[in-house]
C-alpha positions, -999 to +999 in steps of 0.1 A: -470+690+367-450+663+352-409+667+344-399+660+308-385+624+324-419+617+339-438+625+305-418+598+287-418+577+309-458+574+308-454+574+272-432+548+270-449+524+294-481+532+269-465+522+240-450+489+256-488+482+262-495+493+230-468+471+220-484+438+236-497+419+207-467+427+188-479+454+168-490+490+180-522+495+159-531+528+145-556+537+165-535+532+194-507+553+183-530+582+174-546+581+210-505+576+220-502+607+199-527+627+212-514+620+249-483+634+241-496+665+222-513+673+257-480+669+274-462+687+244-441+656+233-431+660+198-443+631+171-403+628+162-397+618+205-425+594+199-412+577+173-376+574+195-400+562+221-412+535+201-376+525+193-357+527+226-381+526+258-375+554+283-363+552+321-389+540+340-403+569+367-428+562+398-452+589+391-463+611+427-489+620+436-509+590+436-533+610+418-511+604+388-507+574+389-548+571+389-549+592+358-520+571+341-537+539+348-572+557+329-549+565+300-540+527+302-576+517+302-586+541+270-556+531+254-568+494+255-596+499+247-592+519+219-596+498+194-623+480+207-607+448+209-599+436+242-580+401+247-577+385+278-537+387+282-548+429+278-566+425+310-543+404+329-511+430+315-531+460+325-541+443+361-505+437+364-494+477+359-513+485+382-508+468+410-467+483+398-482+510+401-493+510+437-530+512+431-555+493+452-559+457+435-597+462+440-599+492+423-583+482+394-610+453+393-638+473+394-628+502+374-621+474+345-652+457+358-674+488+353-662+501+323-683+476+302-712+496+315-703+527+295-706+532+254-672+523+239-660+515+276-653+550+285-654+551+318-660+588+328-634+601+350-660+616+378-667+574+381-629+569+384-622+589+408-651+579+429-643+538+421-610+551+434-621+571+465-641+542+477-612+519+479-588+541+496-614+554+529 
């Protein structure tokens, strides 16, 4: 699905999220951790991660890029503390990321309706489907 480049490239754009407020807090790297188990990214390449950002890669389909931009949206709100300048960054990816601005607006619009604003991925991808027929 992804190459190795791909995989840490979305890593590495979560941690610089992660790394917004100056500090990645430990909650967020355990959720940054568990991502990259899944993609079978070693704890060792994280930590280089962390150091040294990776190449940047424009994921393809734009189903990724969906699912990369949800990752975004747990990773916020991990910790469930959500500042302002979160938002705003997060808006920002992904409109780099090609997504539909209104989308993004409702999907971080919408997540406040679910407990620890989890927005299920079955709502994503209908949020999504909406603003792209």
């Amino acid at each position: 699905m992804y190459s190795k480049e791909e995989k840490l490239s979305l890593l590495s754009e979560m941690i610089d999220f992660a790394k917004a407020d100056k500090k990645i807090k430990d909650e967020e790297y355990n959720f940054i951790l568990a991502v990259a188990t899944q993609l079978e990214i070693s704890e060792e390449e994280i930590g280089h991660l962390v150091r040294n950002s990776a190449e940047k890669r424009n994921l393809q389909p734009e189903s990724q890029r969906i699912l990369q931009f949800h990752r975004l949206v747990l990773l916020m709100n991990v910790d469930q503390e959500t500042a302002p300048s979160e938002v705003d960054k997060i808006k920002e990816m992904g409109l780099h990321m090609g997504l539909r601005q209104e989308a993004v607006d409702t999907v971080l619009r919408e997540m406040h309706k679910y407990p620890n604003k989890v927005i299920p991925p079955k709502e994503l991808i209908t949020i999504f489907t909406r603003f792209y027929n």
